[in-house]
C-alpha positions as CSV (number, residue, x, y, z in Angstrom):
1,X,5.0,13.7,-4.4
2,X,4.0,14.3,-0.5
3,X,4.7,12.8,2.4
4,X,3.3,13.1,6.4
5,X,4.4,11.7,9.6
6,X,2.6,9.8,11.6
7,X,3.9,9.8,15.0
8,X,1.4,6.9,16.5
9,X,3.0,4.8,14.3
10,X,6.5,6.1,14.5
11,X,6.3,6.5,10.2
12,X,6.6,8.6,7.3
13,X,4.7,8.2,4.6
14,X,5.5,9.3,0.8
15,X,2.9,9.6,-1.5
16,X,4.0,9.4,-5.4
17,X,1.7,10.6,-8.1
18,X,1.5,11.9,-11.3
19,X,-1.0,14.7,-13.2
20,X,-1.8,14.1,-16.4
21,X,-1.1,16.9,-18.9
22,X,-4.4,18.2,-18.7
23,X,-4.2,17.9,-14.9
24,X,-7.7,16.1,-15.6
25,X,-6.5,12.9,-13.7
26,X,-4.0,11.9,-10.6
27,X,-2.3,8.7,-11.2
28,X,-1.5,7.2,-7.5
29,X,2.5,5.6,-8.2
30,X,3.4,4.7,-5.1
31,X,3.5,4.2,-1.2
32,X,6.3,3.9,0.7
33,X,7.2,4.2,4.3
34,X,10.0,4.8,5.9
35,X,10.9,4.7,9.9
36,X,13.2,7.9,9.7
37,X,13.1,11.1,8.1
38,X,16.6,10.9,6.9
39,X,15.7,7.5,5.2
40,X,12.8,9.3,3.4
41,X,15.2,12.6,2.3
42,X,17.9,10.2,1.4
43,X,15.2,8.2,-1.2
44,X,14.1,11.5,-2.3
45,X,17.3,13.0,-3.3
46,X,18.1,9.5,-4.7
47,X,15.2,9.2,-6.5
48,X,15.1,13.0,-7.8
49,X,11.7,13.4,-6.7
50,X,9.8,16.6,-6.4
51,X,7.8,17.3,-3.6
52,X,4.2,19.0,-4.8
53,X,3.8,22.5,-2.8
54,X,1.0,23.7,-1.2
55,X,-2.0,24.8,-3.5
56,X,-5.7,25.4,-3.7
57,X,-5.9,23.5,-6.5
58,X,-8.5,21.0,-7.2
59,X,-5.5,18.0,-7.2
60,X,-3.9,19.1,-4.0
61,X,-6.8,19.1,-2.5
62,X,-7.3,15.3,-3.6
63,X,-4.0,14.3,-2.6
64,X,-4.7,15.9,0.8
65,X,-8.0,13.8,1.2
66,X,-5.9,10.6,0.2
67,X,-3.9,11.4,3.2
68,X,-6.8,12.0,5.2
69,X,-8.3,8.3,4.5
70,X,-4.9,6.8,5.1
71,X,-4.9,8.7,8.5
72,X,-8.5,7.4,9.2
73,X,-7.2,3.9,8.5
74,X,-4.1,4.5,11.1
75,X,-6.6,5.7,13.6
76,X,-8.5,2.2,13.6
77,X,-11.4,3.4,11.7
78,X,-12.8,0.6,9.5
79,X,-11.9,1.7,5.9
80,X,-11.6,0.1,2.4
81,X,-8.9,2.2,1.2
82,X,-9.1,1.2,-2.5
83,X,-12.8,1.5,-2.9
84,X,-12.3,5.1,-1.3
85,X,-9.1,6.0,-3.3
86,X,-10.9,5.2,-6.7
87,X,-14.4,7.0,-5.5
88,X,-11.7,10.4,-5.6
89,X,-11.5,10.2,-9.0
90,X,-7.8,8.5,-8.8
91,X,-5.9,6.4,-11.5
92,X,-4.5,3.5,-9.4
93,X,-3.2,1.9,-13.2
94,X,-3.3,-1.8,-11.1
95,X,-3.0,-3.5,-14.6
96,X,-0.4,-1.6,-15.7
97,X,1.6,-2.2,-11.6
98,X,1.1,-5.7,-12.5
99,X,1.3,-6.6,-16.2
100,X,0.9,-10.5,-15.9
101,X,-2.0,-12.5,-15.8
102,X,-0.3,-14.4,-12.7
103,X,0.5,-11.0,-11.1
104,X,-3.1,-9.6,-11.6
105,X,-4.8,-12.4,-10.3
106,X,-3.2,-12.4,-7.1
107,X,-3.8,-8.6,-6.7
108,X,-7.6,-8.7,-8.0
109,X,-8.1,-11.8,-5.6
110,X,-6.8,-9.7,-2.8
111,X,-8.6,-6.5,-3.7
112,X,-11.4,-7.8,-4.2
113,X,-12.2,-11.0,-1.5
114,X,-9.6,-10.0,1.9
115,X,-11.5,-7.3,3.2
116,X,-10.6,-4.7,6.6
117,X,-9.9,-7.2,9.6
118,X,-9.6,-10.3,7.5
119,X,-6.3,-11.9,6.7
120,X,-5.8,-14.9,4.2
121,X,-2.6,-17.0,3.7
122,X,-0.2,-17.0,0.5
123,X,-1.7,-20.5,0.2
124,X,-5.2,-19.7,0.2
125,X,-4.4,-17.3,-2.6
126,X,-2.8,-19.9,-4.3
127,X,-5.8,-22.0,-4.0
128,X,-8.0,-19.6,-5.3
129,X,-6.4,-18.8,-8.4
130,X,-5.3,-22.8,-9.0
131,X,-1.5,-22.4,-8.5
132,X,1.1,-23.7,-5.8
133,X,3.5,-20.8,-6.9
134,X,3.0,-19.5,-3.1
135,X,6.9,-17.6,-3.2
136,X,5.7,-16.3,-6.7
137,X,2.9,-15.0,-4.8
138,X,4.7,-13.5,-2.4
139,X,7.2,-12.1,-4.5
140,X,4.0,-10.0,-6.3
141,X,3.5,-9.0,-3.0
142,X,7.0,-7.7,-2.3
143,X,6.5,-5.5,-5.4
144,X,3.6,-4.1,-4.2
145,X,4.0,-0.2,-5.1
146,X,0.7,0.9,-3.0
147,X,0.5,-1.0,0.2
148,X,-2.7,-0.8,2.0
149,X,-5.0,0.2,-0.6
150,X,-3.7,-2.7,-2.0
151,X,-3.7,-5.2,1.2
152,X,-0.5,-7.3,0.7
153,X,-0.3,-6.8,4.7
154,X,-2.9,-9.4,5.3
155,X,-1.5,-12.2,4.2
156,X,0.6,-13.8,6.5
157,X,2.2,-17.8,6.3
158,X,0.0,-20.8,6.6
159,X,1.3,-21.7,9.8
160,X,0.1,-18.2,11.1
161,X,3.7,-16.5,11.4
162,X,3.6,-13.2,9.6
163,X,5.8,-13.5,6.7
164,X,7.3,-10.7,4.9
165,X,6.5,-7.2,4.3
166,X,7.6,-5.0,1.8
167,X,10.5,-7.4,0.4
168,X,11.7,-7.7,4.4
169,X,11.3,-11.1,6.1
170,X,13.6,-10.7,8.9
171,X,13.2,-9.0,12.2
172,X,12.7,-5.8,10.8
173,X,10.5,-2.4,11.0
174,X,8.9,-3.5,8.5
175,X,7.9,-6.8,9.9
176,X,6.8,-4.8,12.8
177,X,4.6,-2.4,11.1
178,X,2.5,-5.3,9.2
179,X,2.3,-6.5,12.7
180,X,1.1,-2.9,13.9
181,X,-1.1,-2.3,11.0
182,X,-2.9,-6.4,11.4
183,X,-3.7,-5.1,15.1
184,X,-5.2,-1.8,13.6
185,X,-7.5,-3.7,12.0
186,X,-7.9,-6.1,15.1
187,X,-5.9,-9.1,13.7
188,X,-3.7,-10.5,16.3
């Protein structure tokens, strides 16, 4: 695990992975962001995570040019984070994140058709995939363990409000940063 501020965006960012036992392949776990430092030591310690140290290794340096591409992204420059992710070499286990057919449908649809500076609604989805489940929909969202390289920030409500963003609907800084990261990407 690694994290990095960003101070444009008034963030921390936590990057979970894994090496397999022959260090041959990094499995990308999670995302997460947090709005304070003390929230992201507190989930840390909670958590019992290890934070990776600096190395030349070939893995560190991967991880470093994951952070590198998410930093590109928070700059504004037009980026497909997954395609890039998976170009490293990186296990993003999507099937195993989402183990339904339901669940995997909604995230393949996303991946794969709601591209930088496009947003869709929960309804569209929906449509796509032949279901009116849109809270089911959203609720795969809300589980989301790699927001961005998977794009659960661009869909919003069909009446054009925002919605949630990582499980938080109410005015919150969460709310806020899908706001921030839509106008990255020159949604407004």
């Amino acid at each position: 695990m690694i994290y990095f501020e960003d101070k444009k965006l008034k963030l921390f960012v936590l990057i979970s992975f894994n090496l397999s036992k022959n260090q041959a392949t990094i499995s990308l776990n999670s995302i997460n962001f947090f709005n304070s430092e003390k929230d992201l030591l507190t989930h840390i310690e909670k958590n019992k995570l290890i934070i990776a140290k600096k190395s030349n290794s070939v893995e560190f340096e991967t991880i470093q040019k994951v952070i590198e591409l998410i930093k590109t992204y928070f700059s504004g420059e037009k980026i497909n984070l997954y395609e890039e992710i998976q170009e490293l070499g990186i296990d993003l286990s999507i099937d195993k994140k989402f183990p339904s057919r339901f669940s995997k449908e909604i995230i393949h649809y996303l991946v794969e058709n709601v591209n930088y500076g496009e947003f869709t609604t929960y309804s569209d989805i929906g449509n796509a995939i032949n279901t009116k489940a849109y809270r089911a929909i959203g609720n795969v969202m809300k589980k989301n363990p790699l927001p961005l390289i998977i794009p659960c920030h661009r869909v919003i409500r069909k009446n054009g409000t925002l919605g949630g963003f990582m499980g938080e609907a109410n005015d919150s800084w969460q709310k806020n940063l899908k706001l921030n990261l839509l106008k990255i990407e020159g949604i407004k």
